[in-house]
C-alpha positions in Angstrom: 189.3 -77.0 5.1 186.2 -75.3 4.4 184.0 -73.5 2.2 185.4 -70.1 1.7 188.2 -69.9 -0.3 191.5 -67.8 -0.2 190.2 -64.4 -0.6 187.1 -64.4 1.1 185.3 -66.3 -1.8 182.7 -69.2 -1.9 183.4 -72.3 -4.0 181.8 -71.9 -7.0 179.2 -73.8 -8.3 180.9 -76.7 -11.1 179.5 -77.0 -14.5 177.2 -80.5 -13.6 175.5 -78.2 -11.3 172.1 -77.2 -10.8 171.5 -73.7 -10.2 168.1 -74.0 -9.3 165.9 -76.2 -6.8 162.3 -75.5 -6.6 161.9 -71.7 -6.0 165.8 -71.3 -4.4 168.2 -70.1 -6.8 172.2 -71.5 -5.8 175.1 -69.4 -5.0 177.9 -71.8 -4.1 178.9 -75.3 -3.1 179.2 -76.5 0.0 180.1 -80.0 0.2 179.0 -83.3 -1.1 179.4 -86.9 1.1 177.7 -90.0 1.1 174.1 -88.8 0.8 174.5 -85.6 -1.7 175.3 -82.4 -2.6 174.9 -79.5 -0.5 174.6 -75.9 -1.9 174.2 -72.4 -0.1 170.8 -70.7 -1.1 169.1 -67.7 0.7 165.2 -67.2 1.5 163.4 -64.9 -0.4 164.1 -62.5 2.9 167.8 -62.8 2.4 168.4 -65.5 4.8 171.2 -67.8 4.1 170.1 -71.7 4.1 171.8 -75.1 3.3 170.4 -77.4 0.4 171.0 -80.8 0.2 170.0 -82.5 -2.8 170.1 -86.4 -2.3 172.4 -88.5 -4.7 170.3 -89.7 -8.2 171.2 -93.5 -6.8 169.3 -93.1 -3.1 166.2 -91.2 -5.1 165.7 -94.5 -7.0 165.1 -96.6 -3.9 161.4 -96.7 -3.3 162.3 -97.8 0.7 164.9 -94.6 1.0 162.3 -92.3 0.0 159.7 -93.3 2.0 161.7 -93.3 5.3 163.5 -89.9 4.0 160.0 -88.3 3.8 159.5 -90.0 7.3 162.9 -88.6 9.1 162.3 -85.5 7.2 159.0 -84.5 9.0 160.5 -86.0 12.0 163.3 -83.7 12.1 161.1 -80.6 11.5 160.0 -80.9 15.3 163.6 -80.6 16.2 163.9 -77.1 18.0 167.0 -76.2 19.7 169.5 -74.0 20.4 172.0 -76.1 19.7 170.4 -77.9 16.2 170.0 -76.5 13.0 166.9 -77.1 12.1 164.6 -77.8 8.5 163.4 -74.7 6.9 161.8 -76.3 3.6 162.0 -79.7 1.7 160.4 -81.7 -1.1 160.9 -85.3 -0.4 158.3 -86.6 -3.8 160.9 -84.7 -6.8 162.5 -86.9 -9.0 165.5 -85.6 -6.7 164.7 -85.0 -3.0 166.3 -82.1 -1.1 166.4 -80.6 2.2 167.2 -77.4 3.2 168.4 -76.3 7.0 169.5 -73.1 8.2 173.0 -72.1 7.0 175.7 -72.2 10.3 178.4 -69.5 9.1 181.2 -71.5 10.6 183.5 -74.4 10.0 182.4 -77.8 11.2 184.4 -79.4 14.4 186.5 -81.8 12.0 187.6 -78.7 10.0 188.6 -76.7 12.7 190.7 -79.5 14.4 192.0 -80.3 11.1 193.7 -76.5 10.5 194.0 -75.7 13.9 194.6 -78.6 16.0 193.2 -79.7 19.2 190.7 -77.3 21.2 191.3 -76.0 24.9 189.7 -77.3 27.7 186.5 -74.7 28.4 186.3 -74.9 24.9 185.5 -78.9 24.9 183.7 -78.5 27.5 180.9 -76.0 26.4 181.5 -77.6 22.7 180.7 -81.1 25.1 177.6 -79.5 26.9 175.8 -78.0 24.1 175.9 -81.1 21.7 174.7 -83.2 25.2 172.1 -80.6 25.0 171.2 -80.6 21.4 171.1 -84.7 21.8 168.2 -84.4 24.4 166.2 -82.6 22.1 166.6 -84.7 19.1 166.4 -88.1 21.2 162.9 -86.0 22.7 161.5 -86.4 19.4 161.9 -89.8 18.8 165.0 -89.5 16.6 168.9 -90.7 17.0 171.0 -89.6 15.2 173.1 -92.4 14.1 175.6 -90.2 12.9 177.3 -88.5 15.5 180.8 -87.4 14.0 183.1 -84.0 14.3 182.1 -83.4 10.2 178.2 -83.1 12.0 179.2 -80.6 14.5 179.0 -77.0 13.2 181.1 -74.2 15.5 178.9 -70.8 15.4 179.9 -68.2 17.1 177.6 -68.8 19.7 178.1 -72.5 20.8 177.8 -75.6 18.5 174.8 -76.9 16.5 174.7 -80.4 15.4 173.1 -81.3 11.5 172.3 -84.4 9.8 170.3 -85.8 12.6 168.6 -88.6 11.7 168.5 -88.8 8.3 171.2 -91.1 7.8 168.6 -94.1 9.4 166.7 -93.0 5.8 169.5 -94.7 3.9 171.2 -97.3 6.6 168.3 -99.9 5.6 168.6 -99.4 1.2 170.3 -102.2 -0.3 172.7 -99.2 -1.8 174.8 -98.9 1.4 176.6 -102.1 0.1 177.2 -100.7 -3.1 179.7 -98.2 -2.6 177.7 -95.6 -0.8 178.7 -95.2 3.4 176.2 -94.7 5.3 177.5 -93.8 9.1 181.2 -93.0 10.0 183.3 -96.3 11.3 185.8 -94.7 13.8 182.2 -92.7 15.3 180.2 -95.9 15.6 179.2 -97.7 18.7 180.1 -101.0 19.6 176.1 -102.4 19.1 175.9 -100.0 15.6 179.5 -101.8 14.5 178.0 -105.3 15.7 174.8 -104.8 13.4 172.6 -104.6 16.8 169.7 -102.2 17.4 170.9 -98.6 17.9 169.6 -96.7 20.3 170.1 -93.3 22.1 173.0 -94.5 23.8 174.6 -95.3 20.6 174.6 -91.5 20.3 176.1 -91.1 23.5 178.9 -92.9 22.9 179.6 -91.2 19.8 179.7 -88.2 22.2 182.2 -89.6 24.0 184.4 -90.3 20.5 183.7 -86.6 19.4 184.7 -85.2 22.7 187.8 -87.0 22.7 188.7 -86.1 19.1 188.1 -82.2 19.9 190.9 -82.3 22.7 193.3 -85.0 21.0 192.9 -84.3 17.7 192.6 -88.1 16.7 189.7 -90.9 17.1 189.9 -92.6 20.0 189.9 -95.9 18.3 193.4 -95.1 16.0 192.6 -95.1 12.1 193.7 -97.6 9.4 191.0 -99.5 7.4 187.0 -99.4 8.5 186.8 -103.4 9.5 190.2 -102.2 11.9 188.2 -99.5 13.8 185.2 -101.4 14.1 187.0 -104.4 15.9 188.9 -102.1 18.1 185.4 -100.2 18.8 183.6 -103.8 19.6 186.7 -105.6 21.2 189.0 -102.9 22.6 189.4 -100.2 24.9 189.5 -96.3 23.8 193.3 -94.8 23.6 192.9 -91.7 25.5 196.4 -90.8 26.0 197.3 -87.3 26.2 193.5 -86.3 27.5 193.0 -83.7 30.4 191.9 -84.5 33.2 189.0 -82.6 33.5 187.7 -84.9 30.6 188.2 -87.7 31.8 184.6 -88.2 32.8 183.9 -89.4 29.0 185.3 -92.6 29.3 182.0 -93.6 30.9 180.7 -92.3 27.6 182.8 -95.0 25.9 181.7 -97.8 27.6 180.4 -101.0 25.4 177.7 -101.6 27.7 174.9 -98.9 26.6 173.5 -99.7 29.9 176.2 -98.1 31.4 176.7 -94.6 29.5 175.2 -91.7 31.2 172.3 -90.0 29.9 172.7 -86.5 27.9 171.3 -84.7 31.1 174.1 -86.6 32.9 177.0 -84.8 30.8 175.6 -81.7 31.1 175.9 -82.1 34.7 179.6 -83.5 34.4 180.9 -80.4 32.1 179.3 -78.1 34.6 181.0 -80.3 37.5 184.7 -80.5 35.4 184.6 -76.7 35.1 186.2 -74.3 37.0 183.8 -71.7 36.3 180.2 -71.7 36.1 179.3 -73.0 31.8 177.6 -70.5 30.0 177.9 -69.4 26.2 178.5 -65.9 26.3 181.1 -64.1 24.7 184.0 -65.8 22.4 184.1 -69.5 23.5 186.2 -70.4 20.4 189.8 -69.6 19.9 190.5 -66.5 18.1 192.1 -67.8 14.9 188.4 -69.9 14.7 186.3 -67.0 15.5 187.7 -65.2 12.8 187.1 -67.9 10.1 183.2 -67.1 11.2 183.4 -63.3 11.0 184.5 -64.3 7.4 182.3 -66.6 6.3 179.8 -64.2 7.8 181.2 -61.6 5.3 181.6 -63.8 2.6 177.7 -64.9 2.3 177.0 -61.4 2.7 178.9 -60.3 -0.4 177.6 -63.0 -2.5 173.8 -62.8 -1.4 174.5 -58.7 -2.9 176.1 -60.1 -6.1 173.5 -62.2 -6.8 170.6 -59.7 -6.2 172.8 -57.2 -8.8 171.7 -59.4 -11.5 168.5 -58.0 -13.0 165.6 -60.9 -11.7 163.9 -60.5 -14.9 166.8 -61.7 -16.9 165.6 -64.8 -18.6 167.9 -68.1 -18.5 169.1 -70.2 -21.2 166.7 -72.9 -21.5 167.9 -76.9 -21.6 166.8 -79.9 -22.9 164.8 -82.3 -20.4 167.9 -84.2 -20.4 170.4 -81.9 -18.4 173.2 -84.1 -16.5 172.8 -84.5 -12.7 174.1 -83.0 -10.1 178.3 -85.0 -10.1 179.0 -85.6 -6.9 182.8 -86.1 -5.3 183.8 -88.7 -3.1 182.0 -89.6 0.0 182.8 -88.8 3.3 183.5 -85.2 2.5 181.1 -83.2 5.7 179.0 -80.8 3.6 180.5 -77.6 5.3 184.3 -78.8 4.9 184.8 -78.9 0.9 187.7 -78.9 -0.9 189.8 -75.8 -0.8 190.7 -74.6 -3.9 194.7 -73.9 -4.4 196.2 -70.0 -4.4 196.8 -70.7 -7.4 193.2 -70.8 -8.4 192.3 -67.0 -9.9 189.2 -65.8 -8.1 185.5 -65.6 -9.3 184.5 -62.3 -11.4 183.3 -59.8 -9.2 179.1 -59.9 -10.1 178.8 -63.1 -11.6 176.3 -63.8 -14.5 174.1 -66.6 -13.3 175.4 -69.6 -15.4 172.3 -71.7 -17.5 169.9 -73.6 -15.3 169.6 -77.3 -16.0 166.9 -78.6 -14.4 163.2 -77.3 -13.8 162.0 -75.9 -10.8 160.9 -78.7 -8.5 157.5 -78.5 -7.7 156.8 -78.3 -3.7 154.2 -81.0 -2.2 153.7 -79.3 1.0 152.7 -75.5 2.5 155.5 -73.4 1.1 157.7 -71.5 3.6 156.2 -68.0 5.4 157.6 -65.3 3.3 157.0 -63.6 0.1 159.1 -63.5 -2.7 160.9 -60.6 -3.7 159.8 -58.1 -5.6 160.4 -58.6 -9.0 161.3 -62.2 -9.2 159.7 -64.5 -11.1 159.8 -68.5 -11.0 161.8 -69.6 -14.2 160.4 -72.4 -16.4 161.9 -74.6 -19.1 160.9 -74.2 -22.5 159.9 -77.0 -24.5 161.8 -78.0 -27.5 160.4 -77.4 -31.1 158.5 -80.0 -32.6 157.8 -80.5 -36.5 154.4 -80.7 -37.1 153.6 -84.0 -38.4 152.0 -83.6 -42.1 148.1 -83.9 -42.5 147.1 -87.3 -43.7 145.2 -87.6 -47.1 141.6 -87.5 -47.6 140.1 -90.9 -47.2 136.1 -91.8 -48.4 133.3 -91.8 -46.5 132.1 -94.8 -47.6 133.8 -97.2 -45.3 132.8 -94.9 -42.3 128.7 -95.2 -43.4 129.2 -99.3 -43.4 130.8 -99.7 -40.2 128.6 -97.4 -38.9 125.4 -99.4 -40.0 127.5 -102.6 -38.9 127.8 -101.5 -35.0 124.0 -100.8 -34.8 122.9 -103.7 -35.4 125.9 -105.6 -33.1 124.6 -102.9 -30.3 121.1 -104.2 -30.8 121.6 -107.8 -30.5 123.9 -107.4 -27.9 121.3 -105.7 -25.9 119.1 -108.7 -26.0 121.5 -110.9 -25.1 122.4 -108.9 -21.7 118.8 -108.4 -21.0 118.1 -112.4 -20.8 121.6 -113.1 -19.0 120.5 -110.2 -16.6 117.1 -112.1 -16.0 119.1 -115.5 -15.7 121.1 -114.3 -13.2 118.5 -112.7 -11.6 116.6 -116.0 -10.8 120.0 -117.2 -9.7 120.6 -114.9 -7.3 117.6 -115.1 -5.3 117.9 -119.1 -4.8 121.6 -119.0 -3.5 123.4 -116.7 -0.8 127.3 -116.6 0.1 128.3 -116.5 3.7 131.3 -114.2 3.6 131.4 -113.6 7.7 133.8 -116.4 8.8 135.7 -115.6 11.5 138.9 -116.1 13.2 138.8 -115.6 17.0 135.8 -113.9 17.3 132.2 -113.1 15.4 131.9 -110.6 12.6 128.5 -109.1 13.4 130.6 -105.3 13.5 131.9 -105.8 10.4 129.3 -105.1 8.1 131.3 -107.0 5.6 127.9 -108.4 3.8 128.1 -106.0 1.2 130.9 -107.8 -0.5 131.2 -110.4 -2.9 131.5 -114.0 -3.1 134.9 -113.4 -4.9 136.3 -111.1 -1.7 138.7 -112.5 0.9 136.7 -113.9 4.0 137.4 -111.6 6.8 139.3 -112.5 9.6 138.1 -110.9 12.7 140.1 -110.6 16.6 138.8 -108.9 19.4 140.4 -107.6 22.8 144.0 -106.7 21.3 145.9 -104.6 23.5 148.6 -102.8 21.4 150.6 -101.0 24.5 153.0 -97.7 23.5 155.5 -97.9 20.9 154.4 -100.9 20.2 152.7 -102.4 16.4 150.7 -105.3 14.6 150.9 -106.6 11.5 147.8 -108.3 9.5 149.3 -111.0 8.4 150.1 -112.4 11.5 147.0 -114.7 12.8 145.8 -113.5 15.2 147.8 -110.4 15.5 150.2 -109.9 18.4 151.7 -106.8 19.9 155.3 -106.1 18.3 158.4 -104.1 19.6 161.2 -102.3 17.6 164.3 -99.9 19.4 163.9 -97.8 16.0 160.2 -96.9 17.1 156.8 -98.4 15.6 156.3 -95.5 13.3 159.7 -96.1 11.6 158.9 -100.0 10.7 158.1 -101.1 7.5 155.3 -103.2 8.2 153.7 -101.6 11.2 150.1 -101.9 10.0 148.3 -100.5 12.6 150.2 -98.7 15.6 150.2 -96.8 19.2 152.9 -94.0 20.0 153.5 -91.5 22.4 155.2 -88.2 21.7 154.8 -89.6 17.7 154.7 -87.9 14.2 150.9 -86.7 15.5 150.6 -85.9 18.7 151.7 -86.7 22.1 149.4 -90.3 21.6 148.3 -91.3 18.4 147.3 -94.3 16.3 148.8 -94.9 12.7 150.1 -97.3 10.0 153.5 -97.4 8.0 151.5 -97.4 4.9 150.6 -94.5 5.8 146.8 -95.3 4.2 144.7 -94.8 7.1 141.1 -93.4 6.9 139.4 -92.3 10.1 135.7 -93.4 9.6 132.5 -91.2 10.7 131.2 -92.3 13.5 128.0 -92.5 11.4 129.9 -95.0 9.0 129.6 -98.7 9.7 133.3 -100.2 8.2 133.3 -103.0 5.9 135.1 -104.1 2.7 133.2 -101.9 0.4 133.6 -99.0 2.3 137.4 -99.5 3.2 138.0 -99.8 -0.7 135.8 -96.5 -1.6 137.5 -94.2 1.1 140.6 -92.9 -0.2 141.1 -89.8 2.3 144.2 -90.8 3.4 146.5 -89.9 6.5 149.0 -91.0 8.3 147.9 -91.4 12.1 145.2 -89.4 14.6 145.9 -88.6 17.9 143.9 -90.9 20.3 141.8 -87.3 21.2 140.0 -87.9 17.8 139.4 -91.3 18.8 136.2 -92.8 21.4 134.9 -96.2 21.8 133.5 -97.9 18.8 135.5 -95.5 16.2 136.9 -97.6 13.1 140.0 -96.6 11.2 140.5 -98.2 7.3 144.0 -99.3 6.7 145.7 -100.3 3.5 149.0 -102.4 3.3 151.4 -102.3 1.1 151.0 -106.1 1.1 147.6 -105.8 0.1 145.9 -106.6 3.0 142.8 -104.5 3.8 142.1 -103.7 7.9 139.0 -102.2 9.6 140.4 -101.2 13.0 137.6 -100.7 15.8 139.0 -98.4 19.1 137.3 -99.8 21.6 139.5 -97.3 25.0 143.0 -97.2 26.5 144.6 -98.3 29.5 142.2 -97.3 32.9 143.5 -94.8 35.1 145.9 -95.9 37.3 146.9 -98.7 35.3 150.5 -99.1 35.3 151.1 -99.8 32.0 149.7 -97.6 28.9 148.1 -99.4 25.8 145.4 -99.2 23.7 142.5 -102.0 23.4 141.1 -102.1 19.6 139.3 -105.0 17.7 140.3 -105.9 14.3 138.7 -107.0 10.9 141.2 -107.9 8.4 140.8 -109.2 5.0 144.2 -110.7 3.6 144.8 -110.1 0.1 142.1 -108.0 -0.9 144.0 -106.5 -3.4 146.8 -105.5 -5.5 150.1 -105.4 -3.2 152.5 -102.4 -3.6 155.8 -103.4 -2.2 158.9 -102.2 -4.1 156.7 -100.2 -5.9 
């Protein structure tokens, strides 16, 4: 199945559609599964691109959107050959989206699905280049987590692998136990199935799965119900009958020990080793019935990008109420380049289509918009808003109540005055007879924190010197005193890494930073305390250690409400084995309103 209909034609947009998202007008449906819809759009240079809006129920989940915006910029420094990777997004709408390049070809399960199992060179250069497009995406700090044959893409010239990463986004929301699947069972690995930490070698062995599947044409776990697969895939061994022998190298792939997979590097080298011929993509590598699915697709998107630009741009839309219906989405586990088919039967779209009514507004973008101009001529539509009665003007009332009250709040002012003035002086004399000691520590002295400035009703600060946070590795405030922490998913990805170190990170090759993402990096001018933490609102997520020298102090928020002054005080010494960072910390619990689940 794909996209492209009998005839050359794209599905059609269906009536619960928008035909709009920010500045990118639709042209056809693509697919929906467990995380949204997905439309075809072009660039204002022509360019055909994917859009995935996220599903209404995921957009409500404070935690998805926060680690979608997270993968999101995560993915964007994904870029390889074999990826398809972000072009725009707006992850702050009341409906996220995404867009990726569009790959004018059907996805892996499609193509298996219509035209059976795949020839040997082909698996093996389809096998290569997804071993190749895994380095790059596990080289940024991601895995995918969703490694199936609907995530594949076949382009003409070798493979390209989507969706990478952005499933974690949604694998921790309480939703994916409401009817929403998050991951693909008879694709998972043995540790993912078990609940266990996933880690790059999970994607390995969904390597191993997709590789079979492309020259069997079936899982190699059988199918049958989800808690079936997953016990085979945790207690079993792979059914590979009927395999070549040239592939039989992917049963190391499969095994349950992670330890034991190779790496991605490693099955580059066994594809080029179970090949006759030296690998390279050049030429057709797909069958020919395949390649000519592509050439029409190709065609196809071409046709409708000229329909749409025959419709005059300044043609103004019909406008609709705020309240438009969302985006309806069909059932999940549809891959968003494998939709429905429509039947023979199904008479064909009108040659130039009228652009139907748009029913939603433009999203507005919170980031750099993308490096092109628009077209000439086209204009960014806005919704009208609806006609409201005027309310009639109320009757004249007299001034005489206005001139008493008046009269009335002078004379309140003026006594008031004097009462503040002698309260002012009481409190003065106060003052000078009593101080609050506000420094007591925890594990070390609080002479650096300059926390005298606050008040007697502020949180004592806690203060601990001499803590070594080594790579990938996190604190958290609350803990007393705070100890280096450890996660497989990576420090920048947990939810209550306060303060923490990475390399090869969201910032840098090393860098410093908080899950909160409420970090302020101090002048060095600037001695931190309370006050200042709570006035400095310049926010960012992390700075790269290069920013950073001895005695600089970062301001971190939680979303617990705990307030951090951070104090760099080096790194690890050359020649030092290990690689960590050495930073004192001030924190003061509870200094104010928490924001969790906010």
């Amino acid at each position: 199945m794909g996209e492209v209909q009998p005839g050359g034609h794209f599905r059609p947009l269906e009536s619960g559609d928008p035909t709009t998202v920010a500045s990118y007008r639709l042209a056809a449906r693509l697919g929906s599964g467990g995380m949204g819809t997905v439309y075809l759009s072009y660039t204002p240079g022509g360019h055909p691109i994917a859009l995935k809006t996220i599903r209404p129920e995921l957009s409500e989940d404070p935690q998805f959107r926060r680690r979608f915006r997270q993968e999101v910029q995560a993915a964007q420094r994904v870029q390889g050959l074999y990826t398809a990777p972000v072009i725009d997004y707006d992850t702050e709408n009341t409906q996220p989206w995404l867009a990726t390049s569009y790959v004018p070809g059907p996805s892996l399960a499609a193509a298996v699905a219509e035209h059976g199992p795949l020839p040997v060179p082909t698996v093996l250069l389809l096998l290569a280049g997804v071993a190749e497009a895994l380095s790059v995406i596990h080289g940024a700090g991601i895995v995918h987590r969703d490694l199936k044959p609907a995530n594949v893409m076949l382009a003409a010239d070798g493979p390209r692998v989507i969706d990478f990463g952005i499933a974690r986004a949604a694998d921790a929301t309480a939703l994916t136990g409401t009817g929403v699947s998050i991951g693909t069972p008879a694709f998972m690995s043995p540790e993912q199935a078990a609940g266990k930490p996933v880690t790059p070698a999970s994607d390995v062995f969904a390597l191993g799965q997709v590789a079979a599947y492309a020259a069997r044409g079936t899982s190699a776990y059988g199918d049958g119900p989800s808690h079936a697969v997953l016990y085979r895939i945790v207690h079993e061994e792979p059914d590979l009958t009927g395999l070549p022998d040239e592939l039989r190298f992917i049963t190391r792939c499969l095994a349950k020990d992670p330890a034991d997979r190779p790496s991605p590097a490693e099955v580059i080298a066994l594809c080029q080793e179970a090949s006759p011929t030296p690998l390279r993509q050049s030429g057709s590598w797909l069958p020919e019935e395949i390649g000519e699915q592509i050439t029409r697709r190709v065609s196809a998107s071409a046709d409708l990008l000229a329909a749409r630009d025959a419709v005059p741009a300044t043609q103004t839309p019909t406008p609709v109420p705020p309240t438009a219906p969302v985006t309806q989405l069909s059932q999940p586990g549809i891959d968003h380049a494998a939709p429905t088919v429509h039947s023979a039967h199904t008479p064909p779209p009108p040659a130039a289509p009228q652009p139907p009514p748009y029913v939603q507004q433009p999203v507005h973008q919170t980031h750099s918009p993308p490096p092109y101009a628009q077209p000439p001529g086209w204009q960014q539509p806005h919704a009208q808003q609806p006609y409201t009665r005027p309310h009639p003007l109320p009757p004249p009332k007299s001034n005489a109540g206005k001139i008493v009250a008046i009269i009335a709040g002078v004379v309140i002012m003026m006594f008031g005055g004097c009462v503040a003035l002698v309260n002012n002086l009481s409190e003065t004399t106060d003052d000078s007879s009593k101080s609050t000691d506000t420094n007591s520590t925890s594990g070390g002295t609080s002479g650096e924190t300059g926390s005298g400035t606050e008040s007697a009703q502020d949180p004592k600060p806690a203060v601990y010197k001499g803590i070594n946070i080594p790579a990938n590795y996190y604190a958290r405030f609350a803990d007393s005193p705070p100890k280096p922490l450890h996660d497989s998913i990576g420090a920048p990805y947990v939810d209550d890494a306060d303060i923490y170190y990475t390399v090869d990170g969201l910032f840098g090759d090393k860098a410093m930073g908080s899950s909160s993402e409420k970090l302020v990096l101090l002048n060095n001018a600037r001695k931190g305390s309370l006050d200042i933490c709570r006035k400095e609102t310049r926010y960012t997520k992390g700075v790269a250690l290069g920013q950073l020298s001895k005695g600089s102090q970062m301001c971190v928020h939680t979303a617990s409400g705990h307030i951090g002054l951070v104090t760099y005080q080096g790194s690890a010494p050359s020649g030092d084995p290990s690689d960590y960072v050495s930073v004192d910390i001030t924190v003061w619990r509870n200094a104010e309103e928490p924001t969790t689940g906010s």
